[in-house]
C-alpha positions in Angstrom: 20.3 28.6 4.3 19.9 25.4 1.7 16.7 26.5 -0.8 16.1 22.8 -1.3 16.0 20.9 2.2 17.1 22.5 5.2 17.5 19.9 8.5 16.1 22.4 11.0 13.2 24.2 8.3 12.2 20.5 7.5 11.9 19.5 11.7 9.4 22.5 12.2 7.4 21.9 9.4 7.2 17.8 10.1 6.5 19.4 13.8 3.7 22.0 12.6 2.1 18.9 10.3 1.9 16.7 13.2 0.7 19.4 15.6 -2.3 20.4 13.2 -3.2 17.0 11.6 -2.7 14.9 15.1 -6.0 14.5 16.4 -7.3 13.9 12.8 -4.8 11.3 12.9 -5.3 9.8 16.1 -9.4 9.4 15.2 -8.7 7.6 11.8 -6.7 5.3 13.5 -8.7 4.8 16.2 -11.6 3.8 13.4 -9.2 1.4 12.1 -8.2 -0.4 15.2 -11.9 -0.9 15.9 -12.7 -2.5 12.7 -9.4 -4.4 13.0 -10.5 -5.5 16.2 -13.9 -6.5 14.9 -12.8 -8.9 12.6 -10.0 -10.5 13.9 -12.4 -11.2 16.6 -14.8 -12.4 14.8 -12.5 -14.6 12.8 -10.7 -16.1 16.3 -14.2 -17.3 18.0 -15.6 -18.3 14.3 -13.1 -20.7 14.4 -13.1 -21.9 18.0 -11.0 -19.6 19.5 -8.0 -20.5 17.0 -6.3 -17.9 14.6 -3.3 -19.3 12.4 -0.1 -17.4 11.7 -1.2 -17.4 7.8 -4.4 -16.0 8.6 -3.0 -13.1 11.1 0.0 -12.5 8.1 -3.1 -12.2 5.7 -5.4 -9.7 7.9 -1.8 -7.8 8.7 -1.3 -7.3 4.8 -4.6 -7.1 3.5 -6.0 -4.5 6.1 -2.0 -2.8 5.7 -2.7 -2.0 2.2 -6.5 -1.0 1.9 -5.9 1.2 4.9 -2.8 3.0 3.5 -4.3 3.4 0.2 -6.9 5.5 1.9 -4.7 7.6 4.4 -2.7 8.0 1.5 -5.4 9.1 -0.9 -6.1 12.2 1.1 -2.4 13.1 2.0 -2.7 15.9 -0.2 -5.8 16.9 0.4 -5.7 20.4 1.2 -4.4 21.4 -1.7 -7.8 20.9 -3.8 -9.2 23.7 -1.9 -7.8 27.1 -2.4 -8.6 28.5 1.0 -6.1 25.9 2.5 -3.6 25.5 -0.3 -2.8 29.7 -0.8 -1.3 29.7 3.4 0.7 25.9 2.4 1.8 27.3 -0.9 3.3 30.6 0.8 4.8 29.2 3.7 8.3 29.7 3.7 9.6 26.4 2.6 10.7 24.1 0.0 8.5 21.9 -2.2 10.7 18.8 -1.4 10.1 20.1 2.6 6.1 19.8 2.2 6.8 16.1 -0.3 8.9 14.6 2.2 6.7 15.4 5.2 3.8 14.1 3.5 6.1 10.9 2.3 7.2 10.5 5.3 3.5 10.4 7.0 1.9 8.1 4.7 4.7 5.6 4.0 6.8 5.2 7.0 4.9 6.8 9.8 2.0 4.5 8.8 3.0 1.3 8.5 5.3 1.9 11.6 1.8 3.2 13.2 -0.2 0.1 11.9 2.5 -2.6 12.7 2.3 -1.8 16.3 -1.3 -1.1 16.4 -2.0 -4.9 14.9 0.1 -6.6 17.0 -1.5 -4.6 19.7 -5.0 -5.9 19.0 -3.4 -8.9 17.5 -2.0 -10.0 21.4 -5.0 -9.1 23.1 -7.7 -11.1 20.7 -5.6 -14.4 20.8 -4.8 -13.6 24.6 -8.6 -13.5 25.6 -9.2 -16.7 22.8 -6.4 -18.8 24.8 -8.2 -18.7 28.3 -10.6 -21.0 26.7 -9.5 -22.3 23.1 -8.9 -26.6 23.1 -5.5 -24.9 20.6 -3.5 -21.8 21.8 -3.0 -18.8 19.5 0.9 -17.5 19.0 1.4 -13.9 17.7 2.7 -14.3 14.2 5.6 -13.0 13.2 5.2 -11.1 10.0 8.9 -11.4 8.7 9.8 -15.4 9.5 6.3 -16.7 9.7 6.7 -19.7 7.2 6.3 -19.0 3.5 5.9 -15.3 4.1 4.5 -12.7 2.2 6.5 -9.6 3.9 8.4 -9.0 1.4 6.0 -9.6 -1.6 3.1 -7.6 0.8 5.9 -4.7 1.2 6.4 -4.4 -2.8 3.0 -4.6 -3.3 2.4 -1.7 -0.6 5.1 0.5 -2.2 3.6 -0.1 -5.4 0.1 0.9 -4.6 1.6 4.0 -2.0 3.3 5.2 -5.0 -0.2 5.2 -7.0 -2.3 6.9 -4.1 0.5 9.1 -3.4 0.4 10.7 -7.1 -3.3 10.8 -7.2 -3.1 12.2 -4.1 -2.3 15.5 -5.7 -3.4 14.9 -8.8 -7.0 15.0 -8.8 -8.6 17.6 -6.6 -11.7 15.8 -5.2 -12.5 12.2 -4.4 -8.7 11.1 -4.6 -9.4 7.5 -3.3 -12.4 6.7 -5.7 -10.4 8.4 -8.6 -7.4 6.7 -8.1 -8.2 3.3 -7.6 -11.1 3.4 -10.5 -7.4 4.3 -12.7 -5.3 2.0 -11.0 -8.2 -1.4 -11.4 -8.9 0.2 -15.0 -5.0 -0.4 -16.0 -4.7 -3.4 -14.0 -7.7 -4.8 -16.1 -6.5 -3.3 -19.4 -3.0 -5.2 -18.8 -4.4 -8.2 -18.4 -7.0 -8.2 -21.5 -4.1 -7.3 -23.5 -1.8 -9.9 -22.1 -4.4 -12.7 -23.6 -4.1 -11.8 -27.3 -0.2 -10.9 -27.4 0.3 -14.5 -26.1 -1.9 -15.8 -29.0 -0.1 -13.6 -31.3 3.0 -14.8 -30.4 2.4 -18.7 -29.3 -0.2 -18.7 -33.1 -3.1 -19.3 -30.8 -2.0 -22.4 -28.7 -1.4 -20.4 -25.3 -4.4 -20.4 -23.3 -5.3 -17.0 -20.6 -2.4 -16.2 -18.3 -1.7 -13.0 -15.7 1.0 -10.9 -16.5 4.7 -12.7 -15.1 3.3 -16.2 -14.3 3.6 -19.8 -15.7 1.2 -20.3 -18.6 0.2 -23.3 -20.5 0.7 -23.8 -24.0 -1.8 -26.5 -26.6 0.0 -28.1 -29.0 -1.2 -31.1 -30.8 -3.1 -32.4 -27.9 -0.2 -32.0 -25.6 -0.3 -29.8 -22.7 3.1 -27.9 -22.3 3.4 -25.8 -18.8 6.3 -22.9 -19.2 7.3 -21.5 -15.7 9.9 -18.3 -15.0 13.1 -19.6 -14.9 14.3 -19.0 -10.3 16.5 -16.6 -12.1 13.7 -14.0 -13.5 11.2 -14.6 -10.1 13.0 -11.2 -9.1 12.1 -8.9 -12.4 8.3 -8.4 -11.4 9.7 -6.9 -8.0 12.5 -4.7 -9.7 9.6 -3.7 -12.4 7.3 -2.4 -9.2 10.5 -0.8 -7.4 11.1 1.4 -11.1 7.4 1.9 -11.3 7.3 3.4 -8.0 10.3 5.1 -7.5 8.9 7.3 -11.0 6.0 7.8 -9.6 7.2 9.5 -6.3 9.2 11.5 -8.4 5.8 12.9 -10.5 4.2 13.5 -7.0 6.9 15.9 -6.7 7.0 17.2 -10.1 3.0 17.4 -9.5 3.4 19.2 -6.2 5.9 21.9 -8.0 3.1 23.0 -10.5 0.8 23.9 -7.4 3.0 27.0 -6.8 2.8 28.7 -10.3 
């Protein structure tokens, strides 16, 4: 039998996790198709009964990410206590058994999980609205609505799974508060320092830009506006793929040191 990943060890632990966590499971997202379900119909009759396909893309993403942040936060949860961690540690299997079940929960289980559960809610609030809205409702679709974000919102959720996912099991207690204080703190720092490398290297004449956007430049009254060439618009996304891809790989280097 394989040390590293076996097929059938790896189906009865994904099994046991799903058997001891489900109802735990099944409550939070119960929570979050209520508050889902709040707001969407709040924002539906606020606006007489009308919900556009960029607002319903927006609620999808926002609520996608802020939700799997927390899930994710706690993934690793029991092994900050000692009384939980001692019967996970000595369970007879390997460390990339326990990371990939835990992976596989909070990155693709989820947003499976949440797709359908939004679309769910999503049908029903603009159903109801349509009996009596002056404009129908239409379900967006998330991948070909036009000028969609899936593909930016996906990045972005990789990006900020990968962050949870290694504070996850990094700190011990309030993962989701620890976590994203380091993530805004970062986010913050990167963009202070952005501001005087640009004056460094422009002498002064650039004014504030984020990180990877257009920026204008001052020069002897003129105003000169520098945007990424189409051919670079793909290098933030690449940057977010690296960034996340090493820091799965710490969650598992992270998870190793548990058992020594």
């Amino acid at each position: 039998m394989n040390n590293t990943f076996d097929l059938q060890r790896f189906g009865l632990l994904l099994s046991k996790h799903t058997k001891e966590n489900a109802r735990t499971y099944l409550l939070s997202l119960a929570v979050l198709m209520a508050i889902l379900s709040s707001l969407l119909t709040f924002a539906t009759f606020a606006n007489d009964g009308y919900l556009g396909p960029h607002v319903q893309a927006t609620f999808y993403l926002v609520f996608k990410v802020l939700s799997g942040a927390m899930f994710t936060s706690v993934i690793f949860s029991d092994y900050g206590s000692k009384k939980k961690a001692i019967p996970l540690l000595t369970l007879p299997v390997s460390n990339l058994e326990r990371y990939l079940v835990s992976w596989i929960y909070s990155y693709v289980i989820f947003q499976v999980l949440y797709t359908l559960c939004f679309y769910f809610i999503d049908f029903t609030v603009l159903s109801i609205a349509n009996l009596t809205a002056v404009q129908k409702n239409e379900v967006v679709n998330i991948v070909t609505v036009e000028d969609s974000k899936f593909f930016p919102g996906l990045m972005i959720f990789t990006f900020i799974h990968s962050i949870f996912f290694i504070g996850a099991i990094f700190f011990e207690k309030l993962h989701f508060i620890k976590t994203g204080f380091v993530f805004f703190a970062s986010v913050l720092g990167l963009i202070l320092l952005n501001a005087p490398l640009l004056q460094i290297i422009f002498g002064g004449h650039a004014e504030f830009s984020a990180p990877f956007d257009s920026m204008r430049i001052l020069e002897s009254g003129n105003t000169i506006e520098l945007h990424p060439s189409p051919a670079t618009v793909y290098i933030p996304w690449i940057l977010i793929a690296v960034m996340s891809l090493i820091l799965w790989v710490g969650a598992y280097f992270k998870l190793k040191e548990k058992e020594v």
